[in-house]
mmCIF file of the N, C-alpha and C atoms, coordinates in Angstrom:
data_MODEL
# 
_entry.id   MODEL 
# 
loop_
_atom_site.group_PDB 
_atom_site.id 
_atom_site.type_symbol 
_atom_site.label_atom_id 
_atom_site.label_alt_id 
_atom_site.label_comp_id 
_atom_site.label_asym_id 
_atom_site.label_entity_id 
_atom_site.label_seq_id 
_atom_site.pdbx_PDB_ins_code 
_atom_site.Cartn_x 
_atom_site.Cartn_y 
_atom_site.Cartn_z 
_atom_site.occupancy 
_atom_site.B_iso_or_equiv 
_atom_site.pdbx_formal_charge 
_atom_site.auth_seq_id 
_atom_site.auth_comp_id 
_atom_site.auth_asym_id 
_atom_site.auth_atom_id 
_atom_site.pdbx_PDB_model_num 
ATOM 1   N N  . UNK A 1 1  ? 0.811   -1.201 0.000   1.00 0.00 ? 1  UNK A N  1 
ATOM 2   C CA . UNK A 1 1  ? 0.000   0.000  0.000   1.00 0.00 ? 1  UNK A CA 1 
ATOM 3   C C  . UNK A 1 1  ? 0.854   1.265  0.000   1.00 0.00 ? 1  UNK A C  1 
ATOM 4   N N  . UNK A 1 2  ? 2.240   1.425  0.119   1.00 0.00 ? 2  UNK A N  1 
ATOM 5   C CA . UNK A 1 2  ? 3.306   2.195  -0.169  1.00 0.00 ? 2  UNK A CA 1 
ATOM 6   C C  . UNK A 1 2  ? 2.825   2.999  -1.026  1.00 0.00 ? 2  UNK A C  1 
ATOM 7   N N  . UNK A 1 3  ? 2.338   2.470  -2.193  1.00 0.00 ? 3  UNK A N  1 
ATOM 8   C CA . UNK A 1 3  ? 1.823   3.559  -3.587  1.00 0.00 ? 3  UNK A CA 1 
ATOM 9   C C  . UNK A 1 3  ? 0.902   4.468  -2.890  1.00 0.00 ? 3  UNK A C  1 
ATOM 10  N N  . UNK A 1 4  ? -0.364  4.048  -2.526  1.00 0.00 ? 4  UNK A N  1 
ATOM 11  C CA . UNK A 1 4  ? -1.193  4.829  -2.377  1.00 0.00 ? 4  UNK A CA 1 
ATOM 12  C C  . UNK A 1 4  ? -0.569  5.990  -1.253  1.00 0.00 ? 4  UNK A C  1 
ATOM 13  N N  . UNK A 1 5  ? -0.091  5.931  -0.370  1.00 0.00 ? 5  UNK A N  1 
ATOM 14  C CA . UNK A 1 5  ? 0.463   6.565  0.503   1.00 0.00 ? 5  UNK A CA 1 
ATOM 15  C C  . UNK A 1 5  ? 0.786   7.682  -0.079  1.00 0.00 ? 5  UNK A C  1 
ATOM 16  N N  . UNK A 1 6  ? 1.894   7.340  -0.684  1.00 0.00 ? 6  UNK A N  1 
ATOM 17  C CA . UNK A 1 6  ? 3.189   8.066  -1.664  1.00 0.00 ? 6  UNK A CA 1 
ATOM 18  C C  . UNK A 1 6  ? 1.956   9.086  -2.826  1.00 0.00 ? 6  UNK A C  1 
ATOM 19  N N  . UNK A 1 7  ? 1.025   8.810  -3.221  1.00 0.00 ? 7  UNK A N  1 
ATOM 20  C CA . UNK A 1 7  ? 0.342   9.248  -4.257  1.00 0.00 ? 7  UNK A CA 1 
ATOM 21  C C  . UNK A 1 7  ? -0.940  10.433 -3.566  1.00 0.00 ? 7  UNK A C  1 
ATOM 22  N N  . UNK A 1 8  ? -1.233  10.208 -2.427  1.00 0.00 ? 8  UNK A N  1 
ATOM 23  C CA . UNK A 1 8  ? -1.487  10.925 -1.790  1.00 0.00 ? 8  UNK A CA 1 
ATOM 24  C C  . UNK A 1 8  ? -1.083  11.779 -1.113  1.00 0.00 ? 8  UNK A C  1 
ATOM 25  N N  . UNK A 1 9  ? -0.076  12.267 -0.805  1.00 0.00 ? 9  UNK A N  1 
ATOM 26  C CA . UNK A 1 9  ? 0.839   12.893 -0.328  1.00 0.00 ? 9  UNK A CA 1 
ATOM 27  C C  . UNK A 1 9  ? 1.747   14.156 -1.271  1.00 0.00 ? 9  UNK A C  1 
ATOM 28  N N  . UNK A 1 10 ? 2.076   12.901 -2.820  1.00 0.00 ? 10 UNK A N  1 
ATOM 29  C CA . UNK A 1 10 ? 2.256   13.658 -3.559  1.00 0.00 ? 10 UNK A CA 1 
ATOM 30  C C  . UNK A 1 10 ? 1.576   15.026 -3.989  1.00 0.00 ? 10 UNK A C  1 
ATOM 31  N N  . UNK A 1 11 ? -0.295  14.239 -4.050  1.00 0.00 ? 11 UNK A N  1 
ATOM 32  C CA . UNK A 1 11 ? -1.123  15.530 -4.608  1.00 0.00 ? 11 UNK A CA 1 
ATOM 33  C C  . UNK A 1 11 ? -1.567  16.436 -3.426  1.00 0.00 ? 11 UNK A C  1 
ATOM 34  N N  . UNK A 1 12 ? -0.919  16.497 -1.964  1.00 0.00 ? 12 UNK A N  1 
ATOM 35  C CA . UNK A 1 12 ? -0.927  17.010 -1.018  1.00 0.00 ? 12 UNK A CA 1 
ATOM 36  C C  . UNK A 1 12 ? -2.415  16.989 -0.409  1.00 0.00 ? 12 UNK A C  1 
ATOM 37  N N  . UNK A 1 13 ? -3.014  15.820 -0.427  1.00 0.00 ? 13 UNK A N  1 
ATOM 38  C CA . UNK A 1 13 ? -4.339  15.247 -0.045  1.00 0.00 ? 13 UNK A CA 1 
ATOM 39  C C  . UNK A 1 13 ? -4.153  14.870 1.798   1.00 0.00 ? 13 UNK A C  1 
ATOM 40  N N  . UNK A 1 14 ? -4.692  14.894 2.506   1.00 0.00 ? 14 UNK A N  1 
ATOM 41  C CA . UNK A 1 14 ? -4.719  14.449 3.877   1.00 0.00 ? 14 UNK A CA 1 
ATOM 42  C C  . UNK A 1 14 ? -6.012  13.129 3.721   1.00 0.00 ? 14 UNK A C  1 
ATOM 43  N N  . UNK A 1 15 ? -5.811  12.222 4.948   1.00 0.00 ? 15 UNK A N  1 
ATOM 44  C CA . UNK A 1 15 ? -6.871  10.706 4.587   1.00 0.00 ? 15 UNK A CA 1 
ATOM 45  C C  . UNK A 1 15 ? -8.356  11.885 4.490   1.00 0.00 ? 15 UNK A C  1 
ATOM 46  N N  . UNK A 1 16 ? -8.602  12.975 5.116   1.00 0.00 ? 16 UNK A N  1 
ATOM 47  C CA . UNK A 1 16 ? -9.902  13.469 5.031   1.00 0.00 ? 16 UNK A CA 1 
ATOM 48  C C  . UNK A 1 16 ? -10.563 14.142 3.902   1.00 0.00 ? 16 UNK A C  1 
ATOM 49  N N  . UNK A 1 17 ? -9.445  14.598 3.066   1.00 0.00 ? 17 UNK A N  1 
ATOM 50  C CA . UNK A 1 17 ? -10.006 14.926 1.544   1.00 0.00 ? 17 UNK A CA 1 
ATOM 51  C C  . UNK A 1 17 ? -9.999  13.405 0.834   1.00 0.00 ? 17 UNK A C  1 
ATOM 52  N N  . UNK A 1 18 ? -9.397  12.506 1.125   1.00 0.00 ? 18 UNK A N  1 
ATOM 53  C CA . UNK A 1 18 ? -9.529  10.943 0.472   1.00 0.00 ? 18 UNK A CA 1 
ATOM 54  C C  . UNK A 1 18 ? -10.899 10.706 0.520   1.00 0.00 ? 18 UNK A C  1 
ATOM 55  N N  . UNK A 1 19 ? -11.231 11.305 2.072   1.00 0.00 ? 19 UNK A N  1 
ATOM 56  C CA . UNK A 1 19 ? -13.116 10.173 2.199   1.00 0.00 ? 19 UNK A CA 1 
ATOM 57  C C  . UNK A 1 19 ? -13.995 11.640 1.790   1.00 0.00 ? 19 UNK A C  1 
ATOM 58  N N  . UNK A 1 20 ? -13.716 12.427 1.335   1.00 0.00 ? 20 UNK A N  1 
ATOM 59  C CA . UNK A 1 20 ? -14.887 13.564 1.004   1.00 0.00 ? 20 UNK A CA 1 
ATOM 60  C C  . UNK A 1 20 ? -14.739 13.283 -0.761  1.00 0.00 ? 20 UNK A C  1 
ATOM 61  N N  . UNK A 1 21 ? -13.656 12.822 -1.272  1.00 0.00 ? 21 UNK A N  1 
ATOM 62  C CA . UNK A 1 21 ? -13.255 12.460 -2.904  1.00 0.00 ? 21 UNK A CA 1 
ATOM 63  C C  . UNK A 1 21 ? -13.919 11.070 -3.328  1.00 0.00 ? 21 UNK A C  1 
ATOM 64  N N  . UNK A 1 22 ? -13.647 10.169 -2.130  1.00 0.00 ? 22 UNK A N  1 
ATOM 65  C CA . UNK A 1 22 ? -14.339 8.646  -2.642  1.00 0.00 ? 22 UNK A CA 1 
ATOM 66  C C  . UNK A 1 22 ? -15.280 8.224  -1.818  1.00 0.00 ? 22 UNK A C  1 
ATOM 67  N N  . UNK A 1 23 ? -15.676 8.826  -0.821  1.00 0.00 ? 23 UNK A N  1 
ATOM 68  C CA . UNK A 1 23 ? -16.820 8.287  -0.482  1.00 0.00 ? 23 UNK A CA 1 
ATOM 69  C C  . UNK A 1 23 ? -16.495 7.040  0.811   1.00 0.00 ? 23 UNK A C  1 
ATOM 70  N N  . UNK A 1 24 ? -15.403 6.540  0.918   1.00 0.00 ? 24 UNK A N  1 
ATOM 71  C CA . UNK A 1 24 ? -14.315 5.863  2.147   1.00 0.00 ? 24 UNK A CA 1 
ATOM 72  C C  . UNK A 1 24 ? -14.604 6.722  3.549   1.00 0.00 ? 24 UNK A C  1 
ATOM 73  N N  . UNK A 1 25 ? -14.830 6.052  4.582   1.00 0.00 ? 25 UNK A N  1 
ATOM 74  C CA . UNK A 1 25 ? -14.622 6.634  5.814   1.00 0.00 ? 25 UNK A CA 1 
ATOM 75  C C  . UNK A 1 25 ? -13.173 6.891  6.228   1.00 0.00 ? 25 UNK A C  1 
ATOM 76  N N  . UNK A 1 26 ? -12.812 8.003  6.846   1.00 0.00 ? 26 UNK A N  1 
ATOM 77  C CA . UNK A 1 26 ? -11.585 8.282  7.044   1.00 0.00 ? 26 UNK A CA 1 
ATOM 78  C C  . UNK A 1 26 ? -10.855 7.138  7.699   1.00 0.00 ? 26 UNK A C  1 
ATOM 79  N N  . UNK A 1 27 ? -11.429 6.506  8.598   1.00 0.00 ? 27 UNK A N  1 
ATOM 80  C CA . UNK A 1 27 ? -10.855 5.263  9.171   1.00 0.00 ? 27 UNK A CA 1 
ATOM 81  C C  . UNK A 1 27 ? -10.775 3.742  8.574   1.00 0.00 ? 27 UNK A C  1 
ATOM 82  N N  . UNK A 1 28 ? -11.167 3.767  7.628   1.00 0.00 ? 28 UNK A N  1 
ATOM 83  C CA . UNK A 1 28 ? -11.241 2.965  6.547   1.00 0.00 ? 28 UNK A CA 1 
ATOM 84  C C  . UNK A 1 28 ? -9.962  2.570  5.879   1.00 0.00 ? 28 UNK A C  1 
ATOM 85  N N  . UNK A 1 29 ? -10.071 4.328  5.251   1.00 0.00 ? 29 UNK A N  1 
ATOM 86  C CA . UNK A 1 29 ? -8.957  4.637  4.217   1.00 0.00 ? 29 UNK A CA 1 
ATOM 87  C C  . UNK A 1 29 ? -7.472  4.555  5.002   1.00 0.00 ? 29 UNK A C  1 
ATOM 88  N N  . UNK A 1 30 ? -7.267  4.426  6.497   1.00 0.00 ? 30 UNK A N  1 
ATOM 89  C CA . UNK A 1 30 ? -6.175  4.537  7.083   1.00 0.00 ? 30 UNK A CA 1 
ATOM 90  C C  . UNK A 1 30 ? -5.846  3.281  6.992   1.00 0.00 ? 30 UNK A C  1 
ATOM 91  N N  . UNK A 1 31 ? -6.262  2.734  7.225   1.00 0.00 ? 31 UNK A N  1 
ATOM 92  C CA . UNK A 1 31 ? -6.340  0.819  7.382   1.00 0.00 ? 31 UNK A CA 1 
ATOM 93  C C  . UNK A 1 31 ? -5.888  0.414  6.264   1.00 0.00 ? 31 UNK A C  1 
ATOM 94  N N  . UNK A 1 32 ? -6.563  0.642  5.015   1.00 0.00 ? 32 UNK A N  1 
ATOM 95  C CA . UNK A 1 32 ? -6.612  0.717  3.709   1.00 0.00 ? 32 UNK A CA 1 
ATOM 96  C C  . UNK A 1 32 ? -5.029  0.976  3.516   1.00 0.00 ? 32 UNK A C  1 
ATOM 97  N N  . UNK A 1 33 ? -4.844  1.691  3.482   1.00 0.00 ? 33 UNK A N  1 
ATOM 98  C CA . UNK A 1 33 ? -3.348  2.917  3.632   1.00 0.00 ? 33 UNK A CA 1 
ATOM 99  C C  . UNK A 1 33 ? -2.224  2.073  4.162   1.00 0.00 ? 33 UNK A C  1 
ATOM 100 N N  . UNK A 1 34 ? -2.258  1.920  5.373   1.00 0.00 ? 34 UNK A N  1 
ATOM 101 C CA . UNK A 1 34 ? -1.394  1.278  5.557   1.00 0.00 ? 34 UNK A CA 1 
ATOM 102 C C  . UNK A 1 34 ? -1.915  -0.715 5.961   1.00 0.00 ? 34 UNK A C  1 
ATOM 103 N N  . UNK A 1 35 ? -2.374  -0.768 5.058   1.00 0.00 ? 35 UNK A N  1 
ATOM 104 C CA . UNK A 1 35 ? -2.235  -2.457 4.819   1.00 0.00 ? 35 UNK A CA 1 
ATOM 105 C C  . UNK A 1 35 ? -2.768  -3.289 5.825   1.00 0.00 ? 35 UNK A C  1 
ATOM 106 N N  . UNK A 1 36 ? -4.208  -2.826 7.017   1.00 0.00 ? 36 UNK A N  1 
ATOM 107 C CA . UNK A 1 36 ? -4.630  -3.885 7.635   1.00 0.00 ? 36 UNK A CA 1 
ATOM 108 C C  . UNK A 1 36 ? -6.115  -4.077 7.079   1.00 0.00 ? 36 UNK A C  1 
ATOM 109 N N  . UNK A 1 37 ? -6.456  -3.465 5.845   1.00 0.00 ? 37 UNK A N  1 
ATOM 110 C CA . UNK A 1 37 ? -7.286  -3.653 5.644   1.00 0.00 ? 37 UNK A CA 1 
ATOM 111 C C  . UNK A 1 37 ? -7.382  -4.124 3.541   1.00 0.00 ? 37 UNK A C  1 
ATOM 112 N N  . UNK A 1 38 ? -7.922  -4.890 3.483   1.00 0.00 ? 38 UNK A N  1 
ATOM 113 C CA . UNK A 1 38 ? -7.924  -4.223 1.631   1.00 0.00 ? 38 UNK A CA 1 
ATOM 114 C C  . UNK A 1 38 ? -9.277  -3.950 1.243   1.00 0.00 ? 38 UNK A C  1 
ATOM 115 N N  . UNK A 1 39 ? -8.842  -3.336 -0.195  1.00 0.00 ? 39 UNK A N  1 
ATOM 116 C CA . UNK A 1 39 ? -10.159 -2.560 -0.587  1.00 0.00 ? 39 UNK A CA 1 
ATOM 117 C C  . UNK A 1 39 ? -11.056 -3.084 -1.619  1.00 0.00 ? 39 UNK A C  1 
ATOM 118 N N  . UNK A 1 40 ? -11.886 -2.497 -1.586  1.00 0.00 ? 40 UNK A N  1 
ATOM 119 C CA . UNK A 1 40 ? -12.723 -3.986 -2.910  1.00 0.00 ? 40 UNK A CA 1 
ATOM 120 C C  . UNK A 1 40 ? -12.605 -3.212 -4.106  1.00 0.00 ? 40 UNK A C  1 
ATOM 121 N N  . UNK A 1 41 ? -12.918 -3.628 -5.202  1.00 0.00 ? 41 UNK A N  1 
ATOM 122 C CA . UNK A 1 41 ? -12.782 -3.523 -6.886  1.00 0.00 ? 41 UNK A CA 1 
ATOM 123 C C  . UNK A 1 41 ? -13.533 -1.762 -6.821  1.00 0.00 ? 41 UNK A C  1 
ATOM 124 N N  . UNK A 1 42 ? -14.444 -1.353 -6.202  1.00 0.00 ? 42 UNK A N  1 
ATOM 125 C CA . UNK A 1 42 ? -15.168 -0.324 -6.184  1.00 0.00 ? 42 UNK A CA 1 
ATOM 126 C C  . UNK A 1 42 ? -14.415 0.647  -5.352  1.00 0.00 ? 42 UNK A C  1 
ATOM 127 N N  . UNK A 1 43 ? -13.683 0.300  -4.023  1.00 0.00 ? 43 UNK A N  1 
ATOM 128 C CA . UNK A 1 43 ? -12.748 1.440  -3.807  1.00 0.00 ? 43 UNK A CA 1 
ATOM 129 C C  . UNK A 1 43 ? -11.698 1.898  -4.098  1.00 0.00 ? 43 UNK A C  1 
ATOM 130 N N  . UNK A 1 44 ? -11.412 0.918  -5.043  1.00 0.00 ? 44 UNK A N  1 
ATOM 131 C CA . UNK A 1 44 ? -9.842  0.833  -5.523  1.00 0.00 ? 44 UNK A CA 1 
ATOM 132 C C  . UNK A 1 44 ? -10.431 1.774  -7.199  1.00 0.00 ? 44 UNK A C  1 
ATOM 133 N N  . UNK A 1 45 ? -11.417 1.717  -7.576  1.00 0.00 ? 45 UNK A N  1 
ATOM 134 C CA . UNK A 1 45 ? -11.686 2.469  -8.490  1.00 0.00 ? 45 UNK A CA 1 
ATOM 135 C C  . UNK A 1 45 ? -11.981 3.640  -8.212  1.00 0.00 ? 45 UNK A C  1 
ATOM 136 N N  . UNK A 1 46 ? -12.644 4.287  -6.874  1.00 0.00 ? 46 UNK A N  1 
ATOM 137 C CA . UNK A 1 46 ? -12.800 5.562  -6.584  1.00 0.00 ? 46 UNK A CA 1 
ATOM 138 C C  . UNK A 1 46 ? -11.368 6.497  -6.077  1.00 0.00 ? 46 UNK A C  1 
ATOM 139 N N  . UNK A 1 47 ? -10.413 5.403  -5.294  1.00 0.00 ? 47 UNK A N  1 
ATOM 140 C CA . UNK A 1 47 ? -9.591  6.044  -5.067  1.00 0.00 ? 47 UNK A CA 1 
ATOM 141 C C  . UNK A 1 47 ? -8.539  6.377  -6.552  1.00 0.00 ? 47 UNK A C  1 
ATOM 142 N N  . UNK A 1 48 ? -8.601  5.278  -7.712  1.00 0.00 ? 48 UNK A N  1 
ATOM 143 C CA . UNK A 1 48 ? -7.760  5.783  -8.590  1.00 0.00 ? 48 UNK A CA 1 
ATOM 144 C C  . UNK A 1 48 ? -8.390  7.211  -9.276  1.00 0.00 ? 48 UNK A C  1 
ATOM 145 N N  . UNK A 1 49 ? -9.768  7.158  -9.290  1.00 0.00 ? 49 UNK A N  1 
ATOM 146 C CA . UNK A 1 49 ? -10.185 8.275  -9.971  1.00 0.00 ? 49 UNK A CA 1 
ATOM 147 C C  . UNK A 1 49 ? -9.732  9.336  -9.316  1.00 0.00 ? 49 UNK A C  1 
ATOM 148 N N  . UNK A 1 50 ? -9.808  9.416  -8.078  1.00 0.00 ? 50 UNK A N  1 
ATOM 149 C CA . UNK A 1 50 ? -9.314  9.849  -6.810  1.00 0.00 ? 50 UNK A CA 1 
ATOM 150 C C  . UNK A 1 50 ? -7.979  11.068 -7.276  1.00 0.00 ? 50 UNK A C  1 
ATOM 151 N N  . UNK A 1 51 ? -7.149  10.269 -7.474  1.00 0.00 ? 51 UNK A N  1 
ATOM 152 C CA . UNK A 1 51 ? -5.454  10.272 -7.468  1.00 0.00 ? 51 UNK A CA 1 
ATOM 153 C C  . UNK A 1 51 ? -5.322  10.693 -9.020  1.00 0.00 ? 51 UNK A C  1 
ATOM 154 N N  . UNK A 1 52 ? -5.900  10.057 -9.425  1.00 0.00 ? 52 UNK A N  1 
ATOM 155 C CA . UNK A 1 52 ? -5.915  10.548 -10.468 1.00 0.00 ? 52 UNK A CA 1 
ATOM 156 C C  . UNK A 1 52 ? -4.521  9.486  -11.375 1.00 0.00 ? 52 UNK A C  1 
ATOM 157 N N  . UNK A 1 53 ? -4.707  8.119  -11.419 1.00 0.00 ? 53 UNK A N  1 
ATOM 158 C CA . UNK A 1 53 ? -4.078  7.214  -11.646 1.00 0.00 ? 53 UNK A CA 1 
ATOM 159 C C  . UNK A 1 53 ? -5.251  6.011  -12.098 1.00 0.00 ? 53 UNK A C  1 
ATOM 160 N N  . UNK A 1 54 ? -4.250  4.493  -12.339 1.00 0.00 ? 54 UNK A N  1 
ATOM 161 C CA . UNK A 1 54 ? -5.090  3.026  -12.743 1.00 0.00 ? 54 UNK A CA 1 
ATOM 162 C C  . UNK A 1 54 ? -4.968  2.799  -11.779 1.00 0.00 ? 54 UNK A C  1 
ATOM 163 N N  . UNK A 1 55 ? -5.910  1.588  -11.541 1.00 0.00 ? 55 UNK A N  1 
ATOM 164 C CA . UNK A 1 55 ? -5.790  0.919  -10.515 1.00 0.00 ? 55 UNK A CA 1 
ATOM 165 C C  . UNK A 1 55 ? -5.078  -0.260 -10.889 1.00 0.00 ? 55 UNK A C  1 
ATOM 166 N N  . UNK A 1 56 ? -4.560  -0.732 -11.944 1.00 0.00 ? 56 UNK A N  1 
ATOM 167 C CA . UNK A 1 56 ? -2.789  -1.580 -12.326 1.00 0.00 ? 56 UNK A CA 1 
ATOM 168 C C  . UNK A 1 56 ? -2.104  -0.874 -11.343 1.00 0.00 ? 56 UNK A C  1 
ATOM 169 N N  . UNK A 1 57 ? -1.552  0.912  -11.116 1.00 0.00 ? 57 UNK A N  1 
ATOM 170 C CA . UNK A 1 57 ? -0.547  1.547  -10.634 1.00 0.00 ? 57 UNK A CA 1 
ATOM 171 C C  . UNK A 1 57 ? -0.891  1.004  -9.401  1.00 0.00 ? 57 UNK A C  1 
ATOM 172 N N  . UNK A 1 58 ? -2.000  0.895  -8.551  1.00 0.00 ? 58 UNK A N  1 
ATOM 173 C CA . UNK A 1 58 ? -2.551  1.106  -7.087  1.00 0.00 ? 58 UNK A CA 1 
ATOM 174 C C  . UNK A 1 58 ? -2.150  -0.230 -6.987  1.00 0.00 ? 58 UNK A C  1 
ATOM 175 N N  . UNK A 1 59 ? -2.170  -1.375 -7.813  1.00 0.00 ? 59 UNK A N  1 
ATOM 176 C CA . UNK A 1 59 ? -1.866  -2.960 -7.655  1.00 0.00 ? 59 UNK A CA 1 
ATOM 177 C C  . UNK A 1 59 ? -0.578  -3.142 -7.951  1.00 0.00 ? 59 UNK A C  1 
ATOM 178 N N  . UNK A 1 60 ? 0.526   -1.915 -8.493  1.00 0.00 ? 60 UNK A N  1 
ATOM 179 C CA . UNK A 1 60 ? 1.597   -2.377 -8.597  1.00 0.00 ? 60 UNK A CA 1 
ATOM 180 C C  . UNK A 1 60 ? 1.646   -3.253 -9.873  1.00 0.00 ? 60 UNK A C  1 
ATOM 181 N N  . UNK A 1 61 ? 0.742   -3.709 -10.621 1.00 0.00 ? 61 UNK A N  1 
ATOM 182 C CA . UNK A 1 61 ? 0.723   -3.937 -12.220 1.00 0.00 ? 61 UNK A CA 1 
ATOM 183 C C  . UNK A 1 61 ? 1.714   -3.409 -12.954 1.00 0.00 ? 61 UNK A C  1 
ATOM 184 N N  . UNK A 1 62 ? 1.910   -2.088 -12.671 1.00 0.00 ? 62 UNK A N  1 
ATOM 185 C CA . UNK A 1 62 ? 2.313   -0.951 -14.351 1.00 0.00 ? 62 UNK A CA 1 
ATOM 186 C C  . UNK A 1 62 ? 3.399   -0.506 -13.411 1.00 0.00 ? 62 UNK A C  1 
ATOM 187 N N  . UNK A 1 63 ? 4.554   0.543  -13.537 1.00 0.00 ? 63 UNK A N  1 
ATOM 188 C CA . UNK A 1 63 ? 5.213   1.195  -13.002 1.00 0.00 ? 63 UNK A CA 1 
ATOM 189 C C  . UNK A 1 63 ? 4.513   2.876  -13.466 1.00 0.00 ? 63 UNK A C  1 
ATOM 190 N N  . UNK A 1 64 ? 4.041   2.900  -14.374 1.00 0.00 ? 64 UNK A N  1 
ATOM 191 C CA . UNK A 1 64 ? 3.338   3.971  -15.163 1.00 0.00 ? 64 UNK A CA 1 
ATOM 192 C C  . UNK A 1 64 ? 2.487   4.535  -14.309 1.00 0.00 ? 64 UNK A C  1 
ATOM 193 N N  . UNK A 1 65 ? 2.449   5.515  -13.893 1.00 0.00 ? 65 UNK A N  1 
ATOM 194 C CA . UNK A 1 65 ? 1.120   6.306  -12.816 1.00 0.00 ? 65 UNK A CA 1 
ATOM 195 C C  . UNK A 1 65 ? 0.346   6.814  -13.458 1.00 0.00 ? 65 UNK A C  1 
ATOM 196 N N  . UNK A 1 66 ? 0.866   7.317  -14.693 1.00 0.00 ? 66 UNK A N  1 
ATOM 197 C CA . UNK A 1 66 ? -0.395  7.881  -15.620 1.00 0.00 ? 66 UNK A CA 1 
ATOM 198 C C  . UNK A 1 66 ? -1.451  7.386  -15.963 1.00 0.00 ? 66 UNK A C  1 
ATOM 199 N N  . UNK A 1 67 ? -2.683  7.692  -15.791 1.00 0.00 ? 67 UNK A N  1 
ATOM 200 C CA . UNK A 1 67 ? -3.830  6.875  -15.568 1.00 0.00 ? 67 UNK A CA 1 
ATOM 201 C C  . UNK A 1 67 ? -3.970  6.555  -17.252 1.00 0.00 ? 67 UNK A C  1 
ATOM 202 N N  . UNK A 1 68 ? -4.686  5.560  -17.804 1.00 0.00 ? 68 UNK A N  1 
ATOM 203 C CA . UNK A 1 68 ? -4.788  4.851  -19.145 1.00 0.00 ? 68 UNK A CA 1 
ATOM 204 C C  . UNK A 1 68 ? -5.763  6.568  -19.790 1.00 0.00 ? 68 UNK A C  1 
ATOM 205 N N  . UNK A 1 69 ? -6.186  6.278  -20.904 1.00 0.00 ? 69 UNK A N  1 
ATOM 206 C CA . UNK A 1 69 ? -7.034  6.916  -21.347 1.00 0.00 ? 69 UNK A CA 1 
ATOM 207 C C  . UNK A 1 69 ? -8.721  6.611  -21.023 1.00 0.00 ? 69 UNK A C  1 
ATOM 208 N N  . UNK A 1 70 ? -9.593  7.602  -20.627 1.00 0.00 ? 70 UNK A N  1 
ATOM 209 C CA . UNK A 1 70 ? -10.984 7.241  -20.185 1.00 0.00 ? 70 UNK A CA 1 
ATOM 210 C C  . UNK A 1 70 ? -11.711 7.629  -21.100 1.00 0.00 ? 70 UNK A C  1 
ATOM 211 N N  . UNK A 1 71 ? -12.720 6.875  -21.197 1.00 0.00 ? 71 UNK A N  1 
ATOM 212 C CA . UNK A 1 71 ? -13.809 7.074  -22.101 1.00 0.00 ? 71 UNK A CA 1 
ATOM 213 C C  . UNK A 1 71 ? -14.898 8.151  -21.297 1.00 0.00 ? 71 UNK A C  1 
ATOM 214 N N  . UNK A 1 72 ? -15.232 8.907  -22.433 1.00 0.00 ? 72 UNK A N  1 
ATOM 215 C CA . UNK A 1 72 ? -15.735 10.374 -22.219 1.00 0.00 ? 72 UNK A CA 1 
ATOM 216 C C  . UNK A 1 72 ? -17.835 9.493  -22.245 1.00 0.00 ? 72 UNK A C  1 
ATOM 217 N N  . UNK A 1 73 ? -18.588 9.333  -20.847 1.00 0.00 ? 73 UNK A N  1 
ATOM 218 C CA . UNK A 1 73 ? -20.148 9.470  -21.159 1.00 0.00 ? 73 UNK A CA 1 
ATOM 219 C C  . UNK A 1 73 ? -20.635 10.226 -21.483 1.00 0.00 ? 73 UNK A C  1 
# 
């Protein structure tokens, strides 16, 4: 969970703009954060939208942080 840490921090986010961005309880996202908790397919998608990254980067998949290209609804 190193990434997410690191990626949050980067965009100078605190865990309380995390749960007002995805919808995560702040105590959630700490757990989450540092690794006693994991997150399901749906938070791991709010937080990449989040960050503004894939969730490959958040899984350590890609080395690439740049989020893929999104399709415009």
């Amino acid at each position: 969970m190193g990434r997410l840490k690191e990626l949050r921090e980067k965009r100078g986010y605190t865990q309380v703009k995390m749960q007002m961005l995805t919808g995560i309880d702040q105590s959630d996202y700490s757990k989450i954060e540092n690794g006693k908790r994991y997150y399901t397919f749906e938070q791991c998608k709010r937080i990449a939208l989040a960050l503004d990254t894939s969730m490959d980067y958040l899984a350590g998949l890609t080395k690439e942080e740049k989020p893929y290209p999104r399709s415009v609804k």
